[in-house]
GUZALO-937705 format. One record per residue (C-alpha): x, y, z. Coordinates in steps of 0.05 Angstrom, whole numbers, padded with zeros to 5 digits, always signed. Layout:
N
XYZ;...
This chain:
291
+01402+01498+02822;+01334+01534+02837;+01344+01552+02756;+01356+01488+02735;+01295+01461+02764;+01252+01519+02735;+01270+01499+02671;+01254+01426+02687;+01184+01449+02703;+01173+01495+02648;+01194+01450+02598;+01146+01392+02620;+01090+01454+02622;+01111+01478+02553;+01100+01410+02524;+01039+01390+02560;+00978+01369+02521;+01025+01355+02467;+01015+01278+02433;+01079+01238+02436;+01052+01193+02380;+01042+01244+02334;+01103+01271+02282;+01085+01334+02256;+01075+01416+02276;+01056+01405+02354;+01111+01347+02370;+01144+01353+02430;+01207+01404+02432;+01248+01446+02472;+01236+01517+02497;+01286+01568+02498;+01305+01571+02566;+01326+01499+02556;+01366+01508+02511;+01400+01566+02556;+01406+01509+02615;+01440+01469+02570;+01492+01523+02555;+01506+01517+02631;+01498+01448+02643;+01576+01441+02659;+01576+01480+02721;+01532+01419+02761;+01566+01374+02805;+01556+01296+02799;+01512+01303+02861;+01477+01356+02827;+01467+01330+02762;+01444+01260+02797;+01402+01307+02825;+01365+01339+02768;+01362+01278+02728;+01321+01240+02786;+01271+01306+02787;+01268+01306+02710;+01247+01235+02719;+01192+01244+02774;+01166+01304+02742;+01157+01260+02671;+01131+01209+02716;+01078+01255+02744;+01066+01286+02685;+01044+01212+02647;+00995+01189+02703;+00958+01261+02708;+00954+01244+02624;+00933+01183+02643;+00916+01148+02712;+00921+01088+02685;+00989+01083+02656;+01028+01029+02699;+01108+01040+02722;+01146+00989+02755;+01206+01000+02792;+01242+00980+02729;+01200+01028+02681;+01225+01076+02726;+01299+01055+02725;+01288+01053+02649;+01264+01123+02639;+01322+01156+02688;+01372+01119+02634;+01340+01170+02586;+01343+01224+02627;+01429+01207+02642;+01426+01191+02568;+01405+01258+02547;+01446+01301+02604;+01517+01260+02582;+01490+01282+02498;+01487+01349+02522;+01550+01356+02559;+01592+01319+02512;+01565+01348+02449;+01575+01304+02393;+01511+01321+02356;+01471+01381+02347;+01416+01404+02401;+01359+01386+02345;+01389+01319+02335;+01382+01312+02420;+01326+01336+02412;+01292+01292+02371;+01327+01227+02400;+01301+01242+02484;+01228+01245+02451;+01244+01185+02410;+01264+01149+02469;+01208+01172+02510;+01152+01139+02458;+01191+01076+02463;+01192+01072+02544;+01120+01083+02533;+01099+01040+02481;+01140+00980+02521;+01112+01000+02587;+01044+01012+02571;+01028+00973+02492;+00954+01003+02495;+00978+01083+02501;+01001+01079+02427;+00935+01049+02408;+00888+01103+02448;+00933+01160+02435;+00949+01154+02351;+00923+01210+02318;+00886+01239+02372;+00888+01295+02414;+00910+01284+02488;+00855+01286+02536;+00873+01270+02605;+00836+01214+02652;+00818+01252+02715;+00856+01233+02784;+00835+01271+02837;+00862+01269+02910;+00788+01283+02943;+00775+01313+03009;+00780+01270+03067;+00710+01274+03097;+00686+01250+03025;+00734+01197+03032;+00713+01172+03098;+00634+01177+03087;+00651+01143+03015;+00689+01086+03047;+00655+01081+03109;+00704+01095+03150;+00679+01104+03229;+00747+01140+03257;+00725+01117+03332;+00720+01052+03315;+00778+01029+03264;+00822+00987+03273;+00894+01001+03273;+00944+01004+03234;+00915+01045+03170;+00948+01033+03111;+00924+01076+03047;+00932+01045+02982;+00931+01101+02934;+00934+01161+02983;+00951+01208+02937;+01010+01259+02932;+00990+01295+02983;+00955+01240+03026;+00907+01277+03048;+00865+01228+03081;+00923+01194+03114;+00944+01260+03141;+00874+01274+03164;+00866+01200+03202;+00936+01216+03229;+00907+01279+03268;+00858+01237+03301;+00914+01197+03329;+00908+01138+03289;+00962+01096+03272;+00965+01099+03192;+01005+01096+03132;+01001+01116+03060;+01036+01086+02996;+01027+01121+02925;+01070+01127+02862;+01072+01203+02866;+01082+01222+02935;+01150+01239+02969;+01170+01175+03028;+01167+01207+03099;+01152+01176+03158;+01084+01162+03134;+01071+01165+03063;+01110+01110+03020;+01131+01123+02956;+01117+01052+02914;+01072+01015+02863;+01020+00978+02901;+01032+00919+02856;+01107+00917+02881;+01086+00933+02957;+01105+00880+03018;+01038+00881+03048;+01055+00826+03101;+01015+00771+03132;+00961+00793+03189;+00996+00863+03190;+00935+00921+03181;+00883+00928+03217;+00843+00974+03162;+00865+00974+03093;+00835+01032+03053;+00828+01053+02979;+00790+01102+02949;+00791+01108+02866;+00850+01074+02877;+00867+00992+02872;+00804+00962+02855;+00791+01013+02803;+00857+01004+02762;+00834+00932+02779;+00768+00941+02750;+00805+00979+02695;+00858+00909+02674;+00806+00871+02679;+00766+00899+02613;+00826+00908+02575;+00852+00857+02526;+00914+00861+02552;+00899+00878+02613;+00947+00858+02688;+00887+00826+02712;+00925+00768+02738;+00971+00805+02781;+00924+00846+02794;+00882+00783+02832;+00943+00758+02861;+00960+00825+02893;+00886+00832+02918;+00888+00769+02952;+00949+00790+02979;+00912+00851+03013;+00868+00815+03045;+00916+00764+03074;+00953+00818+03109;+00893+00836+03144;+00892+00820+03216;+00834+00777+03243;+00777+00824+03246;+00812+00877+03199;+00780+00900+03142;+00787+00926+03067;+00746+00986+03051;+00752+01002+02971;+00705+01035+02924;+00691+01022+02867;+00669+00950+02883;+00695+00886+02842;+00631+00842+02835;+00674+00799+02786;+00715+00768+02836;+00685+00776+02909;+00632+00722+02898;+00684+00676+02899;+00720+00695+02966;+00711+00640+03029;+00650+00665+03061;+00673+00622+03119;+00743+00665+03119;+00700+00735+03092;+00650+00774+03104;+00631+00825+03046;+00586+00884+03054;+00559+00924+02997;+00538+01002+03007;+00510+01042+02959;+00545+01111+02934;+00489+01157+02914;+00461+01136+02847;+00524+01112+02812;+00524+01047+02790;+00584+01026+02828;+00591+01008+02905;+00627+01013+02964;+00660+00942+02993;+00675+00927+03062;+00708+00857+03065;+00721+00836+03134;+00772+00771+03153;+00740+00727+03194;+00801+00681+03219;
């Protein structure tokens, strides 16, 4: 198996940087020790092969956001795109076309899953070499001084939207014996990191007592919100939401800030503080529920 998933990796490597909009000398293709996988591809079990084709389709999925943060995947985008991966495993393994002509049909199906997930990629992306929109998972004392977080005095239970594969603050609020939880698209579901969209998250009513999110909610929010086509909508109902399943006294710490929707929180139900974050033109928001 440890072969199989080499493969998986090196192909996704091989072809990074690579535009999947673009038909001509650097389009996407496969290496050679692909096509020697392939050759072998019999020997997997059905557990196996179930296997491989959901790490094919978390290492694609992984490989689109570090291209782009921005790119949005619903649980169904993501049932979608492991269809193409079991479409292109059963192609192989029955044969009925030559490896080119595979080939040329998983990339095919791969631009479409992307131009109907995300319409704008085909419009940013045409003709132009791929640049990728930094995501970094930042340290967690630059996290806490960023967000304002006073470890002695937060209120429990943490929940971090946007932790991060690695959640690395959630693992660093979790050695200081805090109750806390993380949810992300990219990390692995343990007993306190969640794998999930935030959009499609049960946050609960009067559950957290801190919610926390650094880079994370309010800037894809901020992000929708000056696009044309933007998920600005869900992306209000879903903040609402947040701040709904904060307990009374809890509060939201985000960065950046959204100063095109906070005005018109209940000041009776909220209390918003702004801080400062060294001479960028964004801020850091506290919002605090007031009953």
């Amino acid at each position: 198996m440890n072969k199989f998933l080499d493969n998986i990796d090196n192909q996704i490597e091989f072809n990074q940087g690579k535009n999947i909009f673009l038909d001509n000398e650097i389009s996407l293709s496969f290496i050679d020790n692909t096509i020697k996988a392939i050759s072998n591809i019999d020997e997997l079990s059905t557990d196996q092969e179930d296997f491989l084709i959901d790490y094919s389709t978390d290492k694609a999925m992984e490989e689109f956001c570090r291209i782009n943060q921005y790119y949005t995947f619903n649980s169904q985008a993501k049932s979608d795109l492991r269809n193409i991966y079991r479409d292109l495993f059963n192609e192989i393994k029955i044969k009925v076309c030559p490896l080119k002509t595979i080939e040329k049909n998983h990339y095919h199906n791969l631009r479409q899953w992307l131009e109907k997930t995300n319409p704008f990629s085909n419009k940013i992306y045409a003709n132009v070499n791929i640049i990728p929109a930094a995501c970094s998972e930042y340290s967690a004392e630059l996290q806490t001084d960023i967000l304002k977080i006073d470890t002695q005095a937060i209120m429990e239970p943490v929940l971090d939207i946007g932790c991060g594969k690695q959640g690395t603050l959630v693992n660093y609020l979790l050695k200081s014996g805090l109750i806390v939880n993380g949810i992300d698209r990219l990390t692995i579901s343990d007993n306190n990191l969640i794998n999930s969209d935030w959009l499609e998250f049960n946050y609960g009513i009067e559950k957290w007592g801190t919610i926390i999110s650094n880079l994370g909610f309010s800037n894809h929010f901020k992000h929708h919100n000056l696009r044309e086509d933007g998920n600005y909508i869900e992306y209000a109902k879903k903040f609402i939401d947040i701040l709904k399943s904060l307990k009374i006294g809890g509060s939201f710490h985000y960065a950046p800030d959204l100063p095109f929707i906070e005005p018109y929180l209940d000041r009776q139900q909220y209390k918003i503080d702004k801080h400062d974050i060294g001479n960028f033109d964004f801020k850091t928001t506290v919002i605090k529920r007031l009953k």
